[in-house]
C-alpha positions as semicolon CSV with decimal commas, in nm:
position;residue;x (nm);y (nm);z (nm)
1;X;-1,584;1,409;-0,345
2;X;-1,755;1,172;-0,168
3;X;-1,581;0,895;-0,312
4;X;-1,229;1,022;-0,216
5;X;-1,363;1,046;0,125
6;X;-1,489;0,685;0,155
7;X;-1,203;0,551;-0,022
8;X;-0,968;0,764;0,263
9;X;-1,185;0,632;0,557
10;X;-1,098;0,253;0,435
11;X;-0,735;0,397;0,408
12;X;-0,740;0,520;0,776
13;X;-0,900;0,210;0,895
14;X;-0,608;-0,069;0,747
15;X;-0,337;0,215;0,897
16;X;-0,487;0,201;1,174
17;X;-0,459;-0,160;1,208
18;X;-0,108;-0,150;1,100
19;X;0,064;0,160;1,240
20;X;0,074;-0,007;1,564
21;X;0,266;-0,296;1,535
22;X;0,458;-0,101;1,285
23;X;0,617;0,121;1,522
24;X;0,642;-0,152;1,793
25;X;0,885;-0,345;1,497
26;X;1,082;-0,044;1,440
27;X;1,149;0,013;1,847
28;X;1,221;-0,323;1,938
29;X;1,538;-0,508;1,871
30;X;1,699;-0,635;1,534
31;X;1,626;-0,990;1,645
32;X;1,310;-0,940;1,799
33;X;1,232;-0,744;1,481
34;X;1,303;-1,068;1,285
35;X;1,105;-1,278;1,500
36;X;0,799;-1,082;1,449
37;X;0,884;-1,078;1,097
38;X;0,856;-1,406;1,081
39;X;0,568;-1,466;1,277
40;X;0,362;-1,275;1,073
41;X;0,353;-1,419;0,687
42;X;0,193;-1,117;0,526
43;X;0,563;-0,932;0,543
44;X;0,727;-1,212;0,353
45;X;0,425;-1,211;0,083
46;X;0,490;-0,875;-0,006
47;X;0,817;-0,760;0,071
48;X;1,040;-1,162;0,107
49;X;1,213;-1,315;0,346
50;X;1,117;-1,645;0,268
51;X;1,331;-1,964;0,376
52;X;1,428;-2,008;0,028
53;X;1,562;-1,658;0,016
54;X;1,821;-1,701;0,351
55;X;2,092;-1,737;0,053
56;X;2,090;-1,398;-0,013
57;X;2,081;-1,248;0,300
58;X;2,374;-1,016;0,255
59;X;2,157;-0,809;0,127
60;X;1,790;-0,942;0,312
61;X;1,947;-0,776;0,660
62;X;1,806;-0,543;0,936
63;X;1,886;-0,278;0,715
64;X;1,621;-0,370;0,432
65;X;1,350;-0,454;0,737
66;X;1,357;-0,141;0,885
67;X;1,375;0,010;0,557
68;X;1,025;-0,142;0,443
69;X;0,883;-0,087;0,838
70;X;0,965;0,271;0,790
71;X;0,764;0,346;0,465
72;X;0,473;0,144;0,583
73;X;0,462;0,393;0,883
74;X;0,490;0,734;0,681
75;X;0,220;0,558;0,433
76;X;-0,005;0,513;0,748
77;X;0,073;0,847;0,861
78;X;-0,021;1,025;0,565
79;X;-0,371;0,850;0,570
80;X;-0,409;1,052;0,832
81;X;-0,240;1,410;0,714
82;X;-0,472;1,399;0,390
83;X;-0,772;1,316;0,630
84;X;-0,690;1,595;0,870
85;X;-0,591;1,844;0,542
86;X;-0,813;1,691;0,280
87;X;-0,711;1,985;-0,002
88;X;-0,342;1,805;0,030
89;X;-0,571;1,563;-0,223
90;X;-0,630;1,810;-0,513
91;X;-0,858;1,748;-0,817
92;X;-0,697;1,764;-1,175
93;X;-0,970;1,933;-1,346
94;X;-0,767;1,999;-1,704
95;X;-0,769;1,659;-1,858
96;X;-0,517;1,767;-2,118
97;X;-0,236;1,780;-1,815
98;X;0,048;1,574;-1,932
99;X;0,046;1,403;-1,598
100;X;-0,293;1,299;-1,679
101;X;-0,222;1,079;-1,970
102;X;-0,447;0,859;-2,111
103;X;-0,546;0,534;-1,875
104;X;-0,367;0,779;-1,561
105;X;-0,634;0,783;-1,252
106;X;-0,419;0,982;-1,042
107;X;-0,047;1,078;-0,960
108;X;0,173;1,268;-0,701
109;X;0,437;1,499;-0,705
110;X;0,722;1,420;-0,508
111;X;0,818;1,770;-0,444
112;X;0,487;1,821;-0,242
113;X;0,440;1,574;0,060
114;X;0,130;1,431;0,088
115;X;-0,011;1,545;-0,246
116;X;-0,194;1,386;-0,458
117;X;-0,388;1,485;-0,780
118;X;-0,657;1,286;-0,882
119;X;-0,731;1,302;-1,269
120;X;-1,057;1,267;-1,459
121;X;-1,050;0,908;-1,520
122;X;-1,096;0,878;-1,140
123;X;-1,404;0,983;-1,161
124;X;-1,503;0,814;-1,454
125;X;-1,327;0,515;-1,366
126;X;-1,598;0,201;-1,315
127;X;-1,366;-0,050;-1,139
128;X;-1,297;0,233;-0,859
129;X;-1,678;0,259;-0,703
130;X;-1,565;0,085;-0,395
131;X;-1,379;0,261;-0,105
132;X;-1,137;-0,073;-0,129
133;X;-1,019;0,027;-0,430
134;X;-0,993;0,343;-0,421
135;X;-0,821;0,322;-0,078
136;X;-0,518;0,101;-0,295
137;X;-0,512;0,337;-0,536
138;X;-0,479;0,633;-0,270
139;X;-0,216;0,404;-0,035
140;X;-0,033;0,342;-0,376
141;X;0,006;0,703;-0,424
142;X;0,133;0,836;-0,075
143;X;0,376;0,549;-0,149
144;X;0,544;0,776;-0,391
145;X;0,546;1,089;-0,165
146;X;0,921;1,096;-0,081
147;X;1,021;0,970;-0,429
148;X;1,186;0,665;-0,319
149;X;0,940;0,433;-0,397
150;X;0,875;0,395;-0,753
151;X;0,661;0,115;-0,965
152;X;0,903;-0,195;-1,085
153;X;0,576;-0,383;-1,157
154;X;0,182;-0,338;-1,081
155;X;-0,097;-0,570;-0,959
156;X;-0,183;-0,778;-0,655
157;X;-0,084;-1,117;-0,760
158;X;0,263;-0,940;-0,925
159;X;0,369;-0,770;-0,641
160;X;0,338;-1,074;-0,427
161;X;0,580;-1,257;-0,685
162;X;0,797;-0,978;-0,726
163;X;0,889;-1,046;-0,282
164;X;0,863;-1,452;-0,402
165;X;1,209;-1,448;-0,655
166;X;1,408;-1,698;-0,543
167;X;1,726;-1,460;-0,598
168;X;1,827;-1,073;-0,462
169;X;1,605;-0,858;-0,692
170;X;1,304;-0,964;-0,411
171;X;1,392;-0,681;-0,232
172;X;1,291;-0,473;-0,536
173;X;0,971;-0,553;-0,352
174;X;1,075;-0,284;-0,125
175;X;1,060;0,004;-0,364
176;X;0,719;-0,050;-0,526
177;X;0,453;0,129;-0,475
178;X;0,189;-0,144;-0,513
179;X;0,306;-0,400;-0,265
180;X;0,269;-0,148;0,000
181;X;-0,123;-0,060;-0,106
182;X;-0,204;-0,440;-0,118
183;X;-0,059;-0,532;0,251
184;X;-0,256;-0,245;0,383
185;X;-0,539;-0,369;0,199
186;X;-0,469;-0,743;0,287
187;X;-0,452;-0,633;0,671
188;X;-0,795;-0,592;0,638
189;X;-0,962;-0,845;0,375
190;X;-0,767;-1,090;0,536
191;X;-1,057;-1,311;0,642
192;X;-1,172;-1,280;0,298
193;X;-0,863;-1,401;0,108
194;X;-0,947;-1,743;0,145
195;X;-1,237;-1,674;-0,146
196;X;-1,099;-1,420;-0,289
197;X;-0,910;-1,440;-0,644
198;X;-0,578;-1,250;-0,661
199;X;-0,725;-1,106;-0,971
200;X;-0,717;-0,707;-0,901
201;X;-1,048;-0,694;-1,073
202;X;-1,260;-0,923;-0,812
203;X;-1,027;-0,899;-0,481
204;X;-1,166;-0,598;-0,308
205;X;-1,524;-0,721;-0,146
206;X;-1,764;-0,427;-0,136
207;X;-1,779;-0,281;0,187
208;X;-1,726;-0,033;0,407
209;X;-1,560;-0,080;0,739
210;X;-1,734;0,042;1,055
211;X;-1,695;0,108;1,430
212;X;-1,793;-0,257;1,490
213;X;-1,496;-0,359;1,248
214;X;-1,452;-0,628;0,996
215;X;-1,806;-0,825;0,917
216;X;-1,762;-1,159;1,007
């Protein structure tokens, strides 16, 4: 299970870098809320808020803010629950499972918090041999934990034009699972973004971050 473990240590490491500022957001006030916002582009990639997008904002309000700021934090605190209780993370050993249909890695049951099964495609699974990846695919899943979020569309460069639409459905962003994983995931490759393609396939660099943080 060594993989699962690597791929949770990247996990912990972008939470950790997030949770932060996440809970500093939810205790300050609605405009000073905005304001940092704002000031940091990577919430209007993946969840709008764009200029373009101040048409609709009777429903883009406080409300929808705090909504996303408050799944980001119980995503970055379950990094650390299935760290701390690492059988919460439970291996599907009976491929015929119906769960574990064909081209299925892994999937969670909403009715158990903080569980996740991993199927036997994970392990087979080539693209997933870096703790990146398999620290989106793990984020992705605690995403659907509570059974609110669910997964309107998948992929990197999708989910970043899913919070783009120049009309109210951006906030759909808010309810999919994959535009969470990728802004944990792009709080940490950020330095590398600017060579990176948004192609799923080739965006997570292979490495593994350390005590001395983010190679330069």
């Amino acid at each position: 299970m060594a993989k699962v473990e690597n791929g949770l240590n990247f996990a912990r490491y972008a939470a950790s870098k997030v949770e932060a500022l996440v809970s500093n957001m939810l205790a300050a006030s609605s405009s000073a809320r905005l304001e940092s916002w704002n000031h940091r582009a990577i919430f209007r990639k993946y969840f709008g808020g764009h200029p373009y997008q101040e048409k609709w904002y009777f429903i883009y309000n406080d409300n929808y803010r705090v909504f996303v700021l408050k799944r980001i934090r119980n995503i970055a605190e379950d990094c650390r629950l299935a760290t701390q209780h690492f059988r919460k993370i439970r291996r599907q050993l009976n491929g015929c499972n119906k769960k574990c249909k064909k081209d299925r890695t892994a999937y969670t049951r909403a009715e158990f918090k903080h569980r996740v099964y991993l199927c036997p495609d994970f392990f087979r699974e080539d693209r997933l041999k870096t703790p990146c990846r398999v620290a989106r695919l793990l984020l992705h899943e605690f995403g659907h934990k509570d059974g609110i979020i669910g997964d309107p569309v998948y992929g990197r460069a999708e989910s970043i034009a899913l919070a783009a639409q120049d009309d109210h459905n951006f906030t759909i962003a808010g309810r999919n699972a994959d535009n969470y994983a990728y802004f944990f995931i792009n709080m940490v490759m950020d330095p590398f973004l600017a060579k990176s393609s948004t192609d799923d396939a080739k965006w997570c660099t292979p490495w593994v971050p350390t005590d001395e943080g983010i190679p330069g």
